[in-house]
C-alpha positions as CSV (number, residue, x, y, z in Angstrom):
1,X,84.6,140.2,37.7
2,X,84.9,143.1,35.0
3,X,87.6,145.3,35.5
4,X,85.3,147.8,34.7
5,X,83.9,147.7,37.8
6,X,84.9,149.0,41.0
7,X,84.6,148.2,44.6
8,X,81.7,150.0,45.8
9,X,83.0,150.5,49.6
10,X,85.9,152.7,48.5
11,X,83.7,155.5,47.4
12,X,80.9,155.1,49.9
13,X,81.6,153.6,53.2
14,X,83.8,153.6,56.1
15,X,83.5,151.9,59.0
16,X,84.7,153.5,62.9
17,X,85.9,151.5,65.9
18,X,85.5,152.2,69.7
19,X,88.8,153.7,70.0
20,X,88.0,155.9,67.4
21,X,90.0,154.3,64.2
22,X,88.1,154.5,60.8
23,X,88.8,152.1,57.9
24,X,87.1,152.0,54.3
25,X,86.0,148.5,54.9
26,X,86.6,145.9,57.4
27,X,89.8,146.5,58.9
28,X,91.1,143.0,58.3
29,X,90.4,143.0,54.6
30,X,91.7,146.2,53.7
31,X,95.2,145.1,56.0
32,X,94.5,147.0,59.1
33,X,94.8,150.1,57.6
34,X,93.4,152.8,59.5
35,X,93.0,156.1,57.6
36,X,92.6,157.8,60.8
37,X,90.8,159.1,63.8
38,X,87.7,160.6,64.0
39,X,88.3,161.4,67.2
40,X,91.4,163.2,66.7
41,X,91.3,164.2,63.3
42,X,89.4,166.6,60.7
43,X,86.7,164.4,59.0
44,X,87.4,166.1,55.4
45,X,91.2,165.3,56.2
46,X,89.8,161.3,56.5
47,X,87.5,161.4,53.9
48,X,89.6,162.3,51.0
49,X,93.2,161.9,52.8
50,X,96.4,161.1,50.7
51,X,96.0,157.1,51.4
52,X,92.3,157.4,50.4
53,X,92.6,159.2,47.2
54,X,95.4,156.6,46.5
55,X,93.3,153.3,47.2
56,X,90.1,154.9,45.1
57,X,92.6,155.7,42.3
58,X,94.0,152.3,42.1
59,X,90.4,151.2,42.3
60,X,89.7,153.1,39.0
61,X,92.1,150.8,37.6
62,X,91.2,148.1,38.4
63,X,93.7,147.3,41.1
64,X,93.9,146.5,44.8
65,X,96.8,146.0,45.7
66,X,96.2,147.2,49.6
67,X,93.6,144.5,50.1
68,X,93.2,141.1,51.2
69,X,91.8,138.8,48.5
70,X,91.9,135.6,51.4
71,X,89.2,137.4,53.2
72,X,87.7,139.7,50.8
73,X,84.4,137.5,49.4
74,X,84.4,139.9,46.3
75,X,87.8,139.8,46.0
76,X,88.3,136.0,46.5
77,X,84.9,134.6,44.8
78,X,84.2,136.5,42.4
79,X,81.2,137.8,44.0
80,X,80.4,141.4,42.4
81,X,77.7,142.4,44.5
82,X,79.8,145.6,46.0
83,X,81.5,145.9,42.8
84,X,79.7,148.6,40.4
85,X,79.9,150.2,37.3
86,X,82.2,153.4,37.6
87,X,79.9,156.6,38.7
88,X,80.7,159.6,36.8
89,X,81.4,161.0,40.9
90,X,84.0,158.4,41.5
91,X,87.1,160.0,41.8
92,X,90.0,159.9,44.4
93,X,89.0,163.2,45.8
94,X,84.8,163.1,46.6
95,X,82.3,165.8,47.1
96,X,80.0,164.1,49.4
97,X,79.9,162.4,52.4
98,X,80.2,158.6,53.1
99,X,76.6,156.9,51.9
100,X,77.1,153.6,54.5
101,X,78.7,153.9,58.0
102,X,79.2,151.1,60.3
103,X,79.6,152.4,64.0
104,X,80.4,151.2,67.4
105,X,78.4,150.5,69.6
106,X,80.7,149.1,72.5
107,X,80.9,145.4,74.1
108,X,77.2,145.4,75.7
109,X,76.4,141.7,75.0
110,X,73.4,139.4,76.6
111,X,75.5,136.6,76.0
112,X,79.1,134.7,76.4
113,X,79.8,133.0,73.1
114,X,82.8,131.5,73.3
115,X,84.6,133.6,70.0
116,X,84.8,136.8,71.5
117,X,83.9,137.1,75.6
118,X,83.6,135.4,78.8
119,X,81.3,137.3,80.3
120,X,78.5,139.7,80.2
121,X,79.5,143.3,79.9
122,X,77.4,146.1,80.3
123,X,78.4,149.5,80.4
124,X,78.5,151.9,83.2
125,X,76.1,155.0,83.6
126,X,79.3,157.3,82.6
127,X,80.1,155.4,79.2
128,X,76.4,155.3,78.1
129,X,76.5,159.1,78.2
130,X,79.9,159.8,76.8
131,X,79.0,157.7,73.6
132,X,75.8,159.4,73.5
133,X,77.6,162.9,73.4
134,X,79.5,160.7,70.4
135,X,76.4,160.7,68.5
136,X,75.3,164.1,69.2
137,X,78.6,165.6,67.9
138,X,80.5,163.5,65.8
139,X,78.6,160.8,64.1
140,X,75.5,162.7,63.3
141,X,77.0,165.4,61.9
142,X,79.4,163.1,59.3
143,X,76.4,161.2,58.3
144,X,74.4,164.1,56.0
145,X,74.8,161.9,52.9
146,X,74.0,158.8,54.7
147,X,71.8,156.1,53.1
148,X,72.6,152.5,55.2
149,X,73.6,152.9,59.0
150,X,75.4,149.5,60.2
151,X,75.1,148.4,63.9
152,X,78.8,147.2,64.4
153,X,79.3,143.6,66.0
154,X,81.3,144.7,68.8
155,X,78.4,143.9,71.2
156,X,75.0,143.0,70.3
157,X,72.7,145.6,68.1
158,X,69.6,144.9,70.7
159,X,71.4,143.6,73.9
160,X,73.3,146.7,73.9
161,X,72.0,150.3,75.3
162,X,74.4,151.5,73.0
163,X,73.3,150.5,70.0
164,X,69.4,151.1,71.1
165,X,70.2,154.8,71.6
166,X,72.3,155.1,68.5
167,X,69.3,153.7,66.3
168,X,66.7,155.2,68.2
169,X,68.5,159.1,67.4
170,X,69.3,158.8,63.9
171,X,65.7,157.1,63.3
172,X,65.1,160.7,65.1
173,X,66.7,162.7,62.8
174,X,67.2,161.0,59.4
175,X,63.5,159.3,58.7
176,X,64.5,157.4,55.8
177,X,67.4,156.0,56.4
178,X,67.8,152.4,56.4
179,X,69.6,150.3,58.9
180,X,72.1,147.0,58.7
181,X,71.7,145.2,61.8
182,X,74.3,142.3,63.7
183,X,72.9,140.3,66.5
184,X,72.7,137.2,68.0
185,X,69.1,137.5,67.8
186,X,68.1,136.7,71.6
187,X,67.1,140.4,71.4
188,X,65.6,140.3,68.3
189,X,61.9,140.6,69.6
190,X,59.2,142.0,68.0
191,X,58.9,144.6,71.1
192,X,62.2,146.0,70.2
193,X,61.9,146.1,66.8
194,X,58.9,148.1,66.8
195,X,60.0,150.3,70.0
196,X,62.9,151.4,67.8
197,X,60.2,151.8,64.6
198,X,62.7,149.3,62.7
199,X,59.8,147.5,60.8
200,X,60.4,148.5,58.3
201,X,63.5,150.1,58.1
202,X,66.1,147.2,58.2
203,X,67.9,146.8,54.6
204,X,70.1,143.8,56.0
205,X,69.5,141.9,58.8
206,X,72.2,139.0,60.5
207,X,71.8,137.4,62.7
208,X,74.6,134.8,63.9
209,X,73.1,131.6,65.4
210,X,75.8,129.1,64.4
211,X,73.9,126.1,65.2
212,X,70.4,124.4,65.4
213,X,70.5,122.9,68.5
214,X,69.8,124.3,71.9
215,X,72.0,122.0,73.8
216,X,75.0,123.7,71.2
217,X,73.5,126.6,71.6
218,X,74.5,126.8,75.1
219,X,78.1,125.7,74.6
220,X,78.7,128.6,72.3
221,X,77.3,131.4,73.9
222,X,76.6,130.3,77.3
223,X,73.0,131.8,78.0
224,X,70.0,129.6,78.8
225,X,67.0,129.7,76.8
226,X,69.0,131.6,74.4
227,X,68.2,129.0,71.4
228,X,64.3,129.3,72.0
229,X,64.4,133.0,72.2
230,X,65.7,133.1,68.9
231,X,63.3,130.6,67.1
232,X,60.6,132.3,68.6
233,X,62.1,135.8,67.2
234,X,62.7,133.6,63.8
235,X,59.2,133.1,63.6
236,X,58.3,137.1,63.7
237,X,60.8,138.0,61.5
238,X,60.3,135.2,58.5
239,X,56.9,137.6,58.3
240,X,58.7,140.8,57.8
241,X,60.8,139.1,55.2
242,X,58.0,137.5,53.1
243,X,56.5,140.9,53.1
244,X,59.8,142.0,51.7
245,X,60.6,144.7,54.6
246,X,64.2,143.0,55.1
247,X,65.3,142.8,51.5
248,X,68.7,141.0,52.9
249,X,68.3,138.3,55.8
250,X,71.2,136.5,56.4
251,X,71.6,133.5,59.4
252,X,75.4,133.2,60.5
253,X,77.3,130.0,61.7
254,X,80.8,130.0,62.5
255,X,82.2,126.9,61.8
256,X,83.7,125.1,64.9
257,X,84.5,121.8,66.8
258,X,81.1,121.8,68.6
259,X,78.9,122.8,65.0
260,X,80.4,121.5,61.8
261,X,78.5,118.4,61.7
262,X,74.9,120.7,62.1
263,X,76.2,122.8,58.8
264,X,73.7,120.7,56.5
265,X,70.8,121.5,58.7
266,X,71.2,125.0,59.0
267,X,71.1,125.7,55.4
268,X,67.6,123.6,55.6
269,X,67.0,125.7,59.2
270,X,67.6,128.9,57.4
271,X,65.3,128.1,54.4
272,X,62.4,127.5,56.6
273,X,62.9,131.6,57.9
274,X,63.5,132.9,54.3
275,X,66.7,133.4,55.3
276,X,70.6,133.0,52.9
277,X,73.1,131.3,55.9
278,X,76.7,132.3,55.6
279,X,79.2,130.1,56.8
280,X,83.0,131.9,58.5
281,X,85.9,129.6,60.0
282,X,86.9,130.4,63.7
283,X,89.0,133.3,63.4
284,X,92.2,134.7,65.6
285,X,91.6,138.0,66.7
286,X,93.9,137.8,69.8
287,X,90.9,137.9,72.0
288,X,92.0,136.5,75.3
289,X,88.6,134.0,75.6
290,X,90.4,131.7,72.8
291,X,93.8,132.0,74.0
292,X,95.0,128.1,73.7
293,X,92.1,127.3,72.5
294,X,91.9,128.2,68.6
295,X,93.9,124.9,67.8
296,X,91.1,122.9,69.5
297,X,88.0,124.6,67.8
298,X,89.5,125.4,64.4
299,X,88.2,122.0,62.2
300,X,89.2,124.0,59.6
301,X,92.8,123.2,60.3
302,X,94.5,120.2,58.5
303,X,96.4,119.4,61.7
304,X,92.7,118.9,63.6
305,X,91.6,115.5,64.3
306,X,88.0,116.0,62.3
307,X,89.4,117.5,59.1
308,X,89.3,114.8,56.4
309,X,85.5,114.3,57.7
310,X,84.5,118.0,57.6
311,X,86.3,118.2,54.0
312,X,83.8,115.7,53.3
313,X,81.0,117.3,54.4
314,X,82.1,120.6,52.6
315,X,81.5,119.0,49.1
316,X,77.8,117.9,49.7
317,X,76.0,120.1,46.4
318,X,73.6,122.0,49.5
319,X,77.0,124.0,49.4
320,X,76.3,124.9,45.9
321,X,72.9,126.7,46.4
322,X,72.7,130.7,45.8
323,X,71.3,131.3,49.3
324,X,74.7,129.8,50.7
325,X,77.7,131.4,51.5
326,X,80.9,130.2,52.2
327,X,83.7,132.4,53.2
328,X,87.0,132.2,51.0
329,X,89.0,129.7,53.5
330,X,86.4,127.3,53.4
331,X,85.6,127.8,49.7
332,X,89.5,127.0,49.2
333,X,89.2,123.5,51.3
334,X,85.0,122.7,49.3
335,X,87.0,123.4,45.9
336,X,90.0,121.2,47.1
337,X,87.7,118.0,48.0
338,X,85.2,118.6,45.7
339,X,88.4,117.9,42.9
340,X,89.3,115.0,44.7
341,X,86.2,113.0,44.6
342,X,84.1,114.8,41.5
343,X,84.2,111.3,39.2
344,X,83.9,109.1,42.2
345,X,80.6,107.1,41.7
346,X,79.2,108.2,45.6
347,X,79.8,111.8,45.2
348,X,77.8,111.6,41.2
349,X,75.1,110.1,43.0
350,X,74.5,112.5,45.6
351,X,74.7,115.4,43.0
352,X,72.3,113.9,41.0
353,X,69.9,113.3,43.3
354,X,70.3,116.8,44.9
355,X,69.7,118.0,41.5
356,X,66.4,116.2,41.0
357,X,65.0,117.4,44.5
358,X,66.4,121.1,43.8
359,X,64.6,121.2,40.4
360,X,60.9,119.7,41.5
């Protein structure tokens, strides 16, 4: 990417935990770096803190020295599509207010997937109203400038009461703003969607399936039905995208010991619901569901029994297509085989004929 670009997020995003922590970006590409508490702390003193003002000037260098390339996709691909040219209001201190805010919206989940729960939390009465007095005094008041709202994936954007009350007052009082949305999709109905006068109002849209199978479905996330609910949501939303009212549609699959083989599908189950798929390894995040467990479900993993095979199946050329996603780990491992077996005569033929079908 050109140096004469700059990461986007530093000058116009931050994103806020449930405990109050806020980060510039996702907290595990920018090291964990808090740069402080917005329920503690002044939000100016966030904002435009020492730190801050640091990281933006380094930006406007070119440098990033506080970030982490291995799970940074713009950092680690190459992908520029949060890096811009420099704004003649980019500097370390800003004027205005953060343009894109993720928030929390607690651990209300409909469902159990195995990466992160195991088992259905819903708040109490109490918590409900505290994080409503949240929205009433903290976040809408930081959010003047504010152009993209994200629904945080600590729970589930629609499953959660939460989230339905955070989108359902700044819909309220900020009319144009436009919304990127997490879910699992079992929520994702039509009903919902046009209860919370989302229509056409979503600028992103993921939703993380991570299979295309209902019996895998239900080893993931542990809810019945839960596959068919989504297809039939699928089915609405494919509409709103061909009219163009979610600009950026994305289907998620982490990549496990139960799904790898399905990864070819669902870039052909994703295409049929105008959707891009993104592809993320099982990650660590010392959540006690995958406590002696992350050895067993991480095939990304050289010491895992399926490896060589799913190093094969990363250098199929579907992998290649713009609409696909691949996060840096597993980009690392497609290069790696890819350079192994690039002048075999198997892998020439596979990549020619892909070609063919991909040009008709």
């Amino acid at each position: 990417m050109s140096t004469m670009k700059v990461c986007w997020e530093l000058f116009n995003a931050i994103e806020i935990e449930e405990d109050g922590s806020v980060y510039l970006c996702c907290d595990h590409r920018l090291r964990k770096q808090a740069i402080g508490n917005i329920f503690k702390d002044n939000f100016d003193n966030i904002w435009n803190g020492d730190f801050v003002q640091k990281l933006r000037e380094e930006a406007l260098k070119g440098q990033y020295p506080h970030c982490n390339p291995k799970l940074c996709t713009y950092l680690a691909n190459g992908d520029d599509r949060l890096f811009t040219d420099k704004e003649p209001n980019y500097k370390p201190a800003l004027d205005y207010y953060p343009k894109r805010i993720a928030f929390p919206m607690g651990k209300d989940c409909n469902a159990k997937c195995i990466f992160c729960r195991d088992e259905i939390i819903s708040s109490s009465k109490e918590e409900v109203e505290n994080f409503n007095r949240l929205i009433d005094e903290i976040y809408i008041p930081i959010s003047k400038n504010l152009e993209i709202l994200t629904v945080n994936d600590g729970g589930d954007a629609f499953g959660s009461k939460f989230s339905r009350d955070l989108i359902a007052k700044f819909v309220k009082t900020y009319p144009n703003l436009k919304f990127k949305i997490m879910t699992n999709g079992i929520c994702a109905t039509k009903e919902f969607i046009q209860e919370l006068n989302l229509e056409n109002k979503m600028f992103e849209l993921d939703i993380s399936i991570n299979t295309v199978n209902p019996e895998t479905h239900y080893k993931i996330f542990r809810i019945k039905n839960g596959f068919n609910a989504i297809v039939k949501n699928l089915e609405y939303l494919a509409t709103l995208k061909e009219k163009n009212l979610i600009p950026s549609f994305h289907l998620k699959f982490v990549v496990c010991n139960y799904n790898w083989k399905e990864m070819i599908q669902f870039v052909k189950f994703a295409r049929k619901y105008h959707a891009n798929c993104d592809f993320w390894e099982v990650r660590d995040y010392k959540n006690n569901c995958l406590e002696n467990k992350i050895e067993d479900m991480s095939v990304h993993f050289e010491t895992h029994p399926d490896y060589k095979k799913f190093k094969k199946l990363l250098s199929d050329p579907i992998f290649d297509s713009k609409d696909t996603t691949l996060s840096p780990v597993l980009t690392k491992i497609r290069n790696e085989e890819i350079e192994r077996v690039k002048n075999t005569i198997s892998y020439k033929i596979k990549k020619f004929f892909y070609n063919i079908k991909k040009n008709k």
